[in-house]
C-alpha positions as CSV (number, residue, x, y, z in Angstrom):
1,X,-95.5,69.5,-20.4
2,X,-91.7,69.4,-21.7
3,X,-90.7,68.8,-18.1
4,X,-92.7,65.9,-17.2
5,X,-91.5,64.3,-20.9
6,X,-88.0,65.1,-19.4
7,X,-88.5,63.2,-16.2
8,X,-90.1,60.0,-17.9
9,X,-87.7,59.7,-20.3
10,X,-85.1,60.0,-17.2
11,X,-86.6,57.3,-15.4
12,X,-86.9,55.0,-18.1
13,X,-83.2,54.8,-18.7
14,X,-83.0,54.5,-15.3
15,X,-85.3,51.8,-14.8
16,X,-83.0,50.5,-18.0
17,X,-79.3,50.5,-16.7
18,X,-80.6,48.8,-13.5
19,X,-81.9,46.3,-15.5
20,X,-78.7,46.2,-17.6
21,X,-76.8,46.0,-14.1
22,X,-79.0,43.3,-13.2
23,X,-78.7,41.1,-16.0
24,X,-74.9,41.6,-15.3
25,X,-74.7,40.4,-12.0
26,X,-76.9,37.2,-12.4
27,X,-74.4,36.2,-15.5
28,X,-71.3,36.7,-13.0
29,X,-73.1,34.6,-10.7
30,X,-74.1,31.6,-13.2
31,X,-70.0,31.9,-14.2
32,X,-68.8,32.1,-10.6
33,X,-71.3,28.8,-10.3
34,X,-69.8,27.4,-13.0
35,X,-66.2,28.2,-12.2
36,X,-66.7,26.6,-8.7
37,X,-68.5,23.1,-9.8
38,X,-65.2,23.2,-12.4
39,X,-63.2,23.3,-9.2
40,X,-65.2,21.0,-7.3
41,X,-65.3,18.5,-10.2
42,X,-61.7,18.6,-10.5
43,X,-61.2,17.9,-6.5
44,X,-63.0,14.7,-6.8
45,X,-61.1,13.9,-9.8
46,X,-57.6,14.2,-8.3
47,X,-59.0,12.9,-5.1
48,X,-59.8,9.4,-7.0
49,X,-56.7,9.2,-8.6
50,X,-54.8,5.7,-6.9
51,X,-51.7,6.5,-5.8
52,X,-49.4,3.7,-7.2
53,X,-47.6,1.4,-4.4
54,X,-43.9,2.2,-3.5
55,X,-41.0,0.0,-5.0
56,X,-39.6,-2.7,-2.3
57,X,-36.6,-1.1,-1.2
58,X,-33.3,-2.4,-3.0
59,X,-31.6,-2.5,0.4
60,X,-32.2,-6.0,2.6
61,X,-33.4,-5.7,5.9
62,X,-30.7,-7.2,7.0
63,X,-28.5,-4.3,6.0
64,X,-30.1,-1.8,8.5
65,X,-28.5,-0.3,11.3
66,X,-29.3,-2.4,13.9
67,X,-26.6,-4.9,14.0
68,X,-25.6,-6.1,17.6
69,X,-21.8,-6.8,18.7
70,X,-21.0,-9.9,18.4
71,X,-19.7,-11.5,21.9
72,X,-17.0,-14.1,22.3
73,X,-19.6,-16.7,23.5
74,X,-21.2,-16.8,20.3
75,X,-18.2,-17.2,18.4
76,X,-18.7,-21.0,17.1
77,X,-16.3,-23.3,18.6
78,X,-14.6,-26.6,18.6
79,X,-14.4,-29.2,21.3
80,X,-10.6,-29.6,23.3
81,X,-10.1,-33.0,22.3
82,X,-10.4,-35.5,24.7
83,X,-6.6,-36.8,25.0
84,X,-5.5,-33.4,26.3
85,X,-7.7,-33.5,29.5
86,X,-4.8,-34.2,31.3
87,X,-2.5,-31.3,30.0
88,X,-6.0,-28.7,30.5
89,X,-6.2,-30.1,34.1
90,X,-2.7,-28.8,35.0
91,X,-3.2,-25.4,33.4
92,X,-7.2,-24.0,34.4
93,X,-5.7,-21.4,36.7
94,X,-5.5,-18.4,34.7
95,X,-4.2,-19.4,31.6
96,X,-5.9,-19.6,28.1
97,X,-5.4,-21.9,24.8
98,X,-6.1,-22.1,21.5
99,X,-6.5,-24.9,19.1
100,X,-4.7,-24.9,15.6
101,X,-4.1,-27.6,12.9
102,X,-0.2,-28.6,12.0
103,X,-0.7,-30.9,10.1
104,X,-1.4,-33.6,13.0
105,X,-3.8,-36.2,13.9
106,X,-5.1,-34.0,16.1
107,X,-5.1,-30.1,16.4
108,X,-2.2,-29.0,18.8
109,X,-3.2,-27.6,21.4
110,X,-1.0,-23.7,22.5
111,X,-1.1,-23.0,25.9
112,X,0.3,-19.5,27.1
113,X,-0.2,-17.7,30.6
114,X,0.3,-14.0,28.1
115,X,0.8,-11.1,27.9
116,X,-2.1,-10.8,25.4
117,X,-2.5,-8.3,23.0
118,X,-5.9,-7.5,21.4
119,X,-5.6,-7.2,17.5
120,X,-8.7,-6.8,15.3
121,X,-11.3,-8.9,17.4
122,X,-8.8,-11.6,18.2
123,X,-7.2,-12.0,21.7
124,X,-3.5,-13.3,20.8
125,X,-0.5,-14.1,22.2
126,X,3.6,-14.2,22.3
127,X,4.2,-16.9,24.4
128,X,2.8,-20.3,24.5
129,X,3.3,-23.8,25.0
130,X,2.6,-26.6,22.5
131,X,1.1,-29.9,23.1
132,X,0.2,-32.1,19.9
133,X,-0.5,-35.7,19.9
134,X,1.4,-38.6,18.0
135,X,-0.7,-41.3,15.6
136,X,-0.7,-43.4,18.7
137,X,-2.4,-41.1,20.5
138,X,0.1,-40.0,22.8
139,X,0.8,-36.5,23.5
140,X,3.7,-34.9,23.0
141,X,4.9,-32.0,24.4
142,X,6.9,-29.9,21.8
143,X,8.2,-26.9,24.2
144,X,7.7,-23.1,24.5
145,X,7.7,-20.7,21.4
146,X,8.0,-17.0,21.9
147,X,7.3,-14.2,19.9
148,X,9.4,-10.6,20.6
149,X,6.2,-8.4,21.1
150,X,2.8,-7.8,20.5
151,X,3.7,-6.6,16.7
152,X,4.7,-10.4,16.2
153,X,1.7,-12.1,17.9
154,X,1.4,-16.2,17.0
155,X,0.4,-16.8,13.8
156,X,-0.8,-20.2,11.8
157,X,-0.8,-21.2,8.3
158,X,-1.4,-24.9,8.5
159,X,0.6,-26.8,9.1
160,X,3.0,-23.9,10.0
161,X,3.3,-21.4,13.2
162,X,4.8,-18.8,13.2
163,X,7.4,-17.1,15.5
164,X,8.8,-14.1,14.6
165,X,10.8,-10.5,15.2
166,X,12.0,-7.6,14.3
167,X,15.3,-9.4,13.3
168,X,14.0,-12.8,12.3
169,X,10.8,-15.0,11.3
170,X,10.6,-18.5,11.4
171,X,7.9,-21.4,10.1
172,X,7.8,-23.7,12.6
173,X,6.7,-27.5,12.0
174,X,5.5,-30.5,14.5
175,X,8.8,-33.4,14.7
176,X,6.9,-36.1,16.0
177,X,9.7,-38.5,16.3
178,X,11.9,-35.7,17.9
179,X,9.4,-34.5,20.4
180,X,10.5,-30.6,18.7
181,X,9.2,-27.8,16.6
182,X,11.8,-27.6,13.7
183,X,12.2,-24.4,11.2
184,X,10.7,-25.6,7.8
185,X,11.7,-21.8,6.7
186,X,13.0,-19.2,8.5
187,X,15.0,-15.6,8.2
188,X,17.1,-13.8,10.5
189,X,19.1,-10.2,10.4
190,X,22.3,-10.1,13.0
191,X,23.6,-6.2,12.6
192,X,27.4,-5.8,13.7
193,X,29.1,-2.1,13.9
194,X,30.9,-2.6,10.7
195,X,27.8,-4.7,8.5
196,X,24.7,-6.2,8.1
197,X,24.8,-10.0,8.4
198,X,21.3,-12.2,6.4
199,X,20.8,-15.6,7.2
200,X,18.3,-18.3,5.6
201,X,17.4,-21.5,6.7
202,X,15.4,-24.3,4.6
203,X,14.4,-27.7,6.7
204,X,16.5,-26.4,9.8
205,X,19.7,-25.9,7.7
206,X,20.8,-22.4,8.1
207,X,23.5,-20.5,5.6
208,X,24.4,-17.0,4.9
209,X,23.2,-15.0,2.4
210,X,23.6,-12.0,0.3
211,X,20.6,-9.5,1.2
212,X,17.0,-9.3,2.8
213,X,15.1,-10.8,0.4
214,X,14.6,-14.1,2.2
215,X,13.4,-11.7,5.0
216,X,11.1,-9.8,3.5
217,X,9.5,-12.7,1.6
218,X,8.5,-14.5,4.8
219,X,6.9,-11.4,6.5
220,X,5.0,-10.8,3.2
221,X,3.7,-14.6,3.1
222,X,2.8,-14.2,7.0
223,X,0.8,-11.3,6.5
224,X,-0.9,-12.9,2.8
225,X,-1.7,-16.4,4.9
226,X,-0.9,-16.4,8.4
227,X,-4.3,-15.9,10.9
228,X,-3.4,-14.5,14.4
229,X,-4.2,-17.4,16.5
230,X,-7.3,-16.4,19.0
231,X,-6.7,-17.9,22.8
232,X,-9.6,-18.1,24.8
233,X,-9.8,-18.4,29.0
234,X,-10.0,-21.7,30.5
235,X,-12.4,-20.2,33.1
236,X,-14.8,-19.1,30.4
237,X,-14.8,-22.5,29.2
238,X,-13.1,-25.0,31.2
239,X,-14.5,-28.5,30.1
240,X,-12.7,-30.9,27.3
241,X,-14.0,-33.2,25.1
242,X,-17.2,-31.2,24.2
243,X,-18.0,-29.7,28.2
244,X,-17.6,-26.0,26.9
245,X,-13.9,-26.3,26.7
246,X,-13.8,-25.1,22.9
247,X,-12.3,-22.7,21.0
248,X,-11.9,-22.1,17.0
């Protein structure tokens, strides 16, 4: 009789904890359930959130890197004027020009045959003739100007050229009347064995001098204000008077 006590009471707290571990496992389940809708409820939360438009970029468009060389042909130009169709005529075959203001009722027009020397986009020269044209419209010729290499190419600051060394510069002007190019300012450096000799020379009047100030000034103002002047081919652009014969 004690023993079958003994075995009910050892099934009843059997029957017990597996209802204890019962109860247990559907609560971990409701909680997992819970946890996971949580979850899922957060998802659709972060998943609705507008993400704000970006900021147009500071930076133009224009500023990207996909600029193109730039060619000679599309270099704007000017037209050859008309009067010089004569002097353009007598020089096509393989010779280039360049147009530049001196001050002039028209811009004189260089001629030079080279050698050419390529400095920072700009095809210049040493050598070159000069045409311009009088108020009459006649034009003059004004002779051949020549530089010492291609570290002194031509160079203009209107209504000046410039011709220059390595011993002397000079700011050339049109003498209509004369038919000549005369100094307006100039600077030169003769070296003997024994000493240095300066020159300067104001409206073609040239006198000595005590140092190379005068010299040094002139190269300084060239490279402030003078522009390398750019030739161009005639055989690019052989025409006058607005027939592709143009340069700037």
């Amino acid at each position: 009789m004690r023993k079958m006590k003994a075995k009910k009471r050892i099934i009843i707290v059997a029957l017990l904890a597996v209802l204890a571990l019962a109860a247990c496992s559907e609560e971990k389940v409701e909680n997992q359930a819970i946890n996971q809708t949580a979850e899922e409820d957060s998802v659709q939360e972060e998943t609705v959130k507008v993400t704000p438009e970006p900021k147009e970029s500071a930076t133009p468009a224009f500023e990207n890197d996909n600029k193109q060389e730039v060619k000679e042909d599309d270099i704007p130009k000017e037209d050859i004027p008309e009067v010089y169709s004569k002097v353009v005529e007598e020089n096509l075959d393989g010779k280039c020009y360049a147009l530049v203001d001196l001050g002039l009722s028209e811009k004189c027009l260089l001629i030079s045959d080279g050698p050419f020397d390529f400095y920072d986009g700009v095809k210049g020269a040493v050598t070159s003739e000069v045409y311009g044209v009088d108020s009459e419209g006649n034009v003059i010729e004004f002779g051949l100007v020549q530089s010492d290499g291609s570290g002194y190419l031509l160079a203009v600051e209107t209504p000046y050229l410039y011709v220059s060394g390595g011993h002397h510069i000079d700011m050339l002007q049109p003498n209509v009347k004369k038919g000549t190019l005369d100094v307006y300012e100039g600077a030169r450096i003769e070296y003997t064995e024994t000493t240095d000799m300066y020159y300067y020379t104001k409206d073609s009047v040239e006198t000595e001098v005590d140092d190379i100030s005068g010299f040094d000034e002139l190269f300084n103002r060239r490279s402030d204000k003078g522009q390398i002047i750019n030739f161009y081919d005639f055989e690019t652009n052989p025409g006058v008077g607005g027939n592709d014969g143009k340069t700037h």
